[in-house]
Backbone as JSON, one array per atom type, in Angstrom:
{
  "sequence": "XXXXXXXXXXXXXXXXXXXXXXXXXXXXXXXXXXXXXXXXXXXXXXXXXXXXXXXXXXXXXXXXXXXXXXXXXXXXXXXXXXXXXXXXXXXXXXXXXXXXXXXXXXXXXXXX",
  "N": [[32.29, 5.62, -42.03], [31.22, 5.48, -38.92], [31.26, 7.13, -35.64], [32.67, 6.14, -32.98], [30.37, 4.0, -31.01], [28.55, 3.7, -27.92], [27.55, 2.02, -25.44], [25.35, 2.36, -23.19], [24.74, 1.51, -19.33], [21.52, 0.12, -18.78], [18.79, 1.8, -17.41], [17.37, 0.41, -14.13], [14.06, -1.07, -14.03], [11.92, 0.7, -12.72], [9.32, -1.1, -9.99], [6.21, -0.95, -8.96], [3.93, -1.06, -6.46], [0.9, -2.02, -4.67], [0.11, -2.43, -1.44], [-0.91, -4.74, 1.4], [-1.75, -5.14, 4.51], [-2.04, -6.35, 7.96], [-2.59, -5.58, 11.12], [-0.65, -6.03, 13.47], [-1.69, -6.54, 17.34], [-2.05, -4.28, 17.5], [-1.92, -0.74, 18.6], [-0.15, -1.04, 20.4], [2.91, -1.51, 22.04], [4.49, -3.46, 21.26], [3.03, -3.88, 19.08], [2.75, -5.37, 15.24], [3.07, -6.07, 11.79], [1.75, -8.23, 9.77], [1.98, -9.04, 6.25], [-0.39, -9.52, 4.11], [-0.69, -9.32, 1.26], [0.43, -8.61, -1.69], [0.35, -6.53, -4.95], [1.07, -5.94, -8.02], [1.41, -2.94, -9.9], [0.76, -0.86, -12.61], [2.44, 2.36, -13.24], [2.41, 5.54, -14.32], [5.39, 6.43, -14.78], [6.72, 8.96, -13.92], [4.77, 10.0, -12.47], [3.92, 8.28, -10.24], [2.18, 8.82, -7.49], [-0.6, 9.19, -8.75], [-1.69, 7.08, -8.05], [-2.54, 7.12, -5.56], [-4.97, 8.14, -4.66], [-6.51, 5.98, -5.26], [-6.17, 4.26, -3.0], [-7.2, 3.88, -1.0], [-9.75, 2.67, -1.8], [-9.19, 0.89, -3.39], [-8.0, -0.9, -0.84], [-10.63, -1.4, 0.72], [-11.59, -2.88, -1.06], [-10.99, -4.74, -1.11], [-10.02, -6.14, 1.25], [-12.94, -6.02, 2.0], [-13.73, -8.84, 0.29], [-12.04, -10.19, 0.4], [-13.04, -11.07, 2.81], [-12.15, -10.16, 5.51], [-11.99, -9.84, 8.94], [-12.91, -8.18, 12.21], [-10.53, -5.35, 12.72], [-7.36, -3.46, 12.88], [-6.03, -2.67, 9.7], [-3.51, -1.77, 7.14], [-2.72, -0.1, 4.4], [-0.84, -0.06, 1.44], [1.01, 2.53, -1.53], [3.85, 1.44, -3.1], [7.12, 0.99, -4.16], [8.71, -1.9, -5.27], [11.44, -3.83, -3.82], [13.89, -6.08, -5.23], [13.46, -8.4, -4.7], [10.62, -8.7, -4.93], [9.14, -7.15, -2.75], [7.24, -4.29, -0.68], [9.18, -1.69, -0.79], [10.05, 1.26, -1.13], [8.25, 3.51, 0.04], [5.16, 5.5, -0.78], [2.62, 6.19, -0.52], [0.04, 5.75, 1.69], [-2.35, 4.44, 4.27], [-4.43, 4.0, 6.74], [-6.39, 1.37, 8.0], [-9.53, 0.97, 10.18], [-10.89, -1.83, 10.87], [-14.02, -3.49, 10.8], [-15.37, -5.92, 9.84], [-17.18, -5.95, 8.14], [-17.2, -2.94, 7.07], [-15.44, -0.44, 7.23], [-14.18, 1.06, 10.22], [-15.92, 4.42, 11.37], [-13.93, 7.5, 13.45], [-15.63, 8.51, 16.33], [-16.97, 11.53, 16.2], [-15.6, 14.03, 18.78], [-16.6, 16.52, 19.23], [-19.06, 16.46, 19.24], [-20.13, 15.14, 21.37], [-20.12, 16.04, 23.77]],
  "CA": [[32.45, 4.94, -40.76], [30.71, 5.91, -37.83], [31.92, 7.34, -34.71], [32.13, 5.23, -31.18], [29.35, 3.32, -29.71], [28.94, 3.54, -26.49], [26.49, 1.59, -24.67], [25.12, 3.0, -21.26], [23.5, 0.26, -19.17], [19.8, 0.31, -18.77], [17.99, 2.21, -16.05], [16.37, -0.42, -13.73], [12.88, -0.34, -13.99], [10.96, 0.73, -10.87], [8.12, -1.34, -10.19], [5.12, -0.34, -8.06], [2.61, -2.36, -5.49], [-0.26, -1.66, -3.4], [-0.12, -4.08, -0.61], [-2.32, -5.08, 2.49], [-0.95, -5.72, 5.95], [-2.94, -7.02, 9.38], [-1.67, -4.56, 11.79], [-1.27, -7.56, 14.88], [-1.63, -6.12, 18.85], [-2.17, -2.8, 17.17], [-1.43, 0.38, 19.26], [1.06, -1.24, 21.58], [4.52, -1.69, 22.04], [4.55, -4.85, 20.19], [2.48, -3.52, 17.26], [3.86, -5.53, 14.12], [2.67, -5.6, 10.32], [1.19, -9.17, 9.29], [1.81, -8.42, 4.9], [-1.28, -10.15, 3.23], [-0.82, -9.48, 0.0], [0.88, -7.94, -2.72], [-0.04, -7.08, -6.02], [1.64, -5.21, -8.71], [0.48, -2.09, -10.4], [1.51, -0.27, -13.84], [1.78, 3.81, -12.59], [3.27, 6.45, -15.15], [7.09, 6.99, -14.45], [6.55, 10.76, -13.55], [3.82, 10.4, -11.59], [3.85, 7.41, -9.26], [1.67, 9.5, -7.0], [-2.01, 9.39, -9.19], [-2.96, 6.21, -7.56], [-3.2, 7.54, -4.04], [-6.12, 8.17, -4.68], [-7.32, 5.12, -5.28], [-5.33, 3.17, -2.36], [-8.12, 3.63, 0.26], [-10.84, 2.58, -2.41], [-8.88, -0.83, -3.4], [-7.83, -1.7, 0.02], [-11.77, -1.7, 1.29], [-12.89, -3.63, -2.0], [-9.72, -6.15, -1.0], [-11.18, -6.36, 2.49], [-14.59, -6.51, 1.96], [-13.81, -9.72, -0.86], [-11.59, -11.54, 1.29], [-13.85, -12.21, 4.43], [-11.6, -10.17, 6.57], [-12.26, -9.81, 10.24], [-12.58, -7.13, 12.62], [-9.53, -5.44, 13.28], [-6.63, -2.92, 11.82], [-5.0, -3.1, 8.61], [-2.65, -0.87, 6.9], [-2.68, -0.48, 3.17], [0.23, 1.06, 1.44], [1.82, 2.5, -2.43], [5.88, 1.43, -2.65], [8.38, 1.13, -4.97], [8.91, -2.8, -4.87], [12.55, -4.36, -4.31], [14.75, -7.29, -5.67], [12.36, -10.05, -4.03], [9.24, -8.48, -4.8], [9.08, -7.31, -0.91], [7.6, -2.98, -0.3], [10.24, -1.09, -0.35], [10.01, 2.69, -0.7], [6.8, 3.83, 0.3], [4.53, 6.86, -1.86], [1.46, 6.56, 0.03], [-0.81, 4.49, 2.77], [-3.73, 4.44, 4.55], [-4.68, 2.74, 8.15], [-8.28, 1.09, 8.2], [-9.97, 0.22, 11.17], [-12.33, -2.79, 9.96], [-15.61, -3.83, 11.47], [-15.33, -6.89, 9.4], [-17.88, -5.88, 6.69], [-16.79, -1.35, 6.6], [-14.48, 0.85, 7.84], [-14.83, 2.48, 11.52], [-15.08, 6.09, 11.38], [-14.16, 7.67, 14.89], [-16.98, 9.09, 16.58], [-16.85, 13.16, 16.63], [-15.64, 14.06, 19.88], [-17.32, 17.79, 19.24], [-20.81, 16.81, 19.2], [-19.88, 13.7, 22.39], [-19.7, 16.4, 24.93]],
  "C": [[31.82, 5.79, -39.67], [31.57, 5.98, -36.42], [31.85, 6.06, -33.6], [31.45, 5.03, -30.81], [29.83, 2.86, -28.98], [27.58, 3.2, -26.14], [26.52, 1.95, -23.18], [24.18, 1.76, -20.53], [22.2, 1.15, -18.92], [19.49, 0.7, -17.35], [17.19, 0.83, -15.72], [15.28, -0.09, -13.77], [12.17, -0.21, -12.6], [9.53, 0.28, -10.81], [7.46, -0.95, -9.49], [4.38, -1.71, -7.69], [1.43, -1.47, -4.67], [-0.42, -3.06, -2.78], [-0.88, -3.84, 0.59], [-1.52, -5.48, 3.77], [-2.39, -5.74, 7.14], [-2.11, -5.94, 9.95], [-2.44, -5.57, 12.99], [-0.89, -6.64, 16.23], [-1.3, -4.65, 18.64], [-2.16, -1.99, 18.46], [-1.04, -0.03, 20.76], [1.77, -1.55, 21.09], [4.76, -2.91, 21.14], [3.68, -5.5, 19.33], [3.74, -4.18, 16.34], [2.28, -6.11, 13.06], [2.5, -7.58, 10.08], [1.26, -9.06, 7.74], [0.57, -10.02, 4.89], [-1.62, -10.5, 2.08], [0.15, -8.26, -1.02], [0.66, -7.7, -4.31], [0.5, -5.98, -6.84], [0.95, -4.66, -9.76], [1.21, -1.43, -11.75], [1.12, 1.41, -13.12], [2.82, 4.32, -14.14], [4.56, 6.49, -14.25], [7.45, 8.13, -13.84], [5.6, 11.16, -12.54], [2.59, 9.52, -10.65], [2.34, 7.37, -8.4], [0.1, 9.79, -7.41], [-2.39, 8.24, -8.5], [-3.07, 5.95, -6.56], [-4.03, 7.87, -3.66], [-7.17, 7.41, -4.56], [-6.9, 4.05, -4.5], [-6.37, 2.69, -2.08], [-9.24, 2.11, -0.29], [-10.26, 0.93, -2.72], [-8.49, -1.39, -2.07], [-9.56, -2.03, 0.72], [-12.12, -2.5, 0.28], [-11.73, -5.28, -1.5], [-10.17, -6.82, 0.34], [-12.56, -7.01, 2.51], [-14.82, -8.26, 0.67], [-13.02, -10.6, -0.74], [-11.83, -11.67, 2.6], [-12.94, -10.87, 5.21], [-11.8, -9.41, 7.83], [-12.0, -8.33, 10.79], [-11.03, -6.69, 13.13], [-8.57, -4.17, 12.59], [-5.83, -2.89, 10.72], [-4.52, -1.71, 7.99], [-2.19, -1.13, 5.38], [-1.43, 0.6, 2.38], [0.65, 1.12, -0.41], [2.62, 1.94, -2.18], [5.77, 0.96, -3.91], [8.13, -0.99, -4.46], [10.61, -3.06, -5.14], [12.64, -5.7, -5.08], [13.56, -8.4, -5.53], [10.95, -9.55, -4.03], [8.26, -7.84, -3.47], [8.61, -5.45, -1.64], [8.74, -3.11, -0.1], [10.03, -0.03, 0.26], [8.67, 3.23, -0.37], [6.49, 5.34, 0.08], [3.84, 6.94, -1.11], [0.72, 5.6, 1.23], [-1.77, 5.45, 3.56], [-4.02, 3.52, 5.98], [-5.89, 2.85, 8.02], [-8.57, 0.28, 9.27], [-11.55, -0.19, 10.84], [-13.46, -3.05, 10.95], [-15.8, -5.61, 11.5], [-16.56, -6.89, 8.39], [-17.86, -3.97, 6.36], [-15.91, -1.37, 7.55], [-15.1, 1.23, 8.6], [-14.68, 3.7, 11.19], [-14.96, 6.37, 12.91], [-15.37, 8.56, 14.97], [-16.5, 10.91, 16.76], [-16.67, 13.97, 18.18], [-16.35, 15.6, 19.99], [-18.99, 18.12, 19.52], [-21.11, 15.94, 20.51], [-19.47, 14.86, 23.76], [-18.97, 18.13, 25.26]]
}
């Protein structure tokens, strides 16, 4: 005969996203987050954190492949909750679009 089983419940699993936001009446007081998209990612368990690397690089190909306009957007890792919604947030990225690249700012070192 075998001793006592004991069942432990199951760790929830933690899913991951890289999502897309409009950043609307950007750098004022009534700056707010537009979400655009969400899309769910497989990361290792241990090391969430490898595909911060590659936020920047999918939010410009996500950009550049849905039309979208000049303006700021704000691309981000997370943890997703219950409803599929960011939650915890690993990593992000703010891009200021053109509407076909990324602005860089201009070098204020060489401007004077």
């Amino acid at each position: 005969m075998l001793g006592e089983v004991r069942w432990f419940p199951r760790e929830p699993e933690v899913r991951h996203a890289l999502s897309l936001c409009r950043v609307v009446d950007a750098s004022t007081r009534d700056e707010w987050y537009d979400l655009l998209g969400v899309i769910r990612v497989p990361v290792h368990p241990h090391t969430p954190e490898t595909l911060h690397d590659q936020l920047r690089d999918w939010a410009l190909a996500t950009l550049r492949a849905g039309g979208y306009g000049f303006g700021r957007y704000y691309a981000s890792l997370s943890t997703l909750d219950e409803d599929d919604e960011p939650d915890k947030l690993i990593a992000d990225e703010n891009i200021d679009w053109s509407g076909s690249e990324a602005l860089v700012p201009a070098d204020r070192s060489t401007n004077g």
